[in-house]
SEFIGU-176206 format. One record per residue (C-alpha): x, y, z. Coordinates in steps of 0.02 Angstrom, whole numbers, padded with zeros to 5 digits, always signed. Layout:
N
XYZ/...
***
This chain:
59
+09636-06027+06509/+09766-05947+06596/+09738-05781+06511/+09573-05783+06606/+09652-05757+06765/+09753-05627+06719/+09625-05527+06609/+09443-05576+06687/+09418-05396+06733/+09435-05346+06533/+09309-05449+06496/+09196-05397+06621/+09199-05208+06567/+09166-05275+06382/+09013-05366+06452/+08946-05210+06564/+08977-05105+06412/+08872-05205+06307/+08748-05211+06442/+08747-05011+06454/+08708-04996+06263/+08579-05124+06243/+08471-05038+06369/+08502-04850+06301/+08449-04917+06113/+08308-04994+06207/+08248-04831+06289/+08267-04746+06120/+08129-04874+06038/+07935-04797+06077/+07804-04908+06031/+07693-04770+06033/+07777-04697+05861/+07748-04887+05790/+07591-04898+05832/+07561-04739+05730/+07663-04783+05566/+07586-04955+05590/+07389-04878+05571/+07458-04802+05373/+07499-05010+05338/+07354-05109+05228/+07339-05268+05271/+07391-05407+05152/+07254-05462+05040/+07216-05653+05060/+07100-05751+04966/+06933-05836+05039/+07001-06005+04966/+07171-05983+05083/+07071-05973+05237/+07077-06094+05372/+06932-06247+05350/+06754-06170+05411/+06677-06224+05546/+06525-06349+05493/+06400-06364+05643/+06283-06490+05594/+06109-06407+05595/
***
């Protein structure tokens, strides 16, 4: 742990750096342009027998 002392400041640059890039690939992402490709997607196909248990209201 004495390493630490000397070379806190190292790790500390890593850290910002890491920091820097995460938010620049962030600002790249547009949710707009998924959105968009999403719409060309068909949804899976499930059957009526998969579904979750009907609701039976007695009458």
């Amino acid at each position: 742990m004495e390493w630490l002392k000397d070379y806190w400041w190292i790790i500390l640059i890593i850290l910002l750096g890491v920091f820097i890039n995460t938010i620049k690939d962030l600002n790249k992402l547009s949710f707009k342009e998924y959105l968009k490709k999403k719409k060309g997607i068909k949804p899976i196909p499930y059957d009526d027998d998969d579904d979750w248990p009907q609701n039976n209201k007695p009458k």
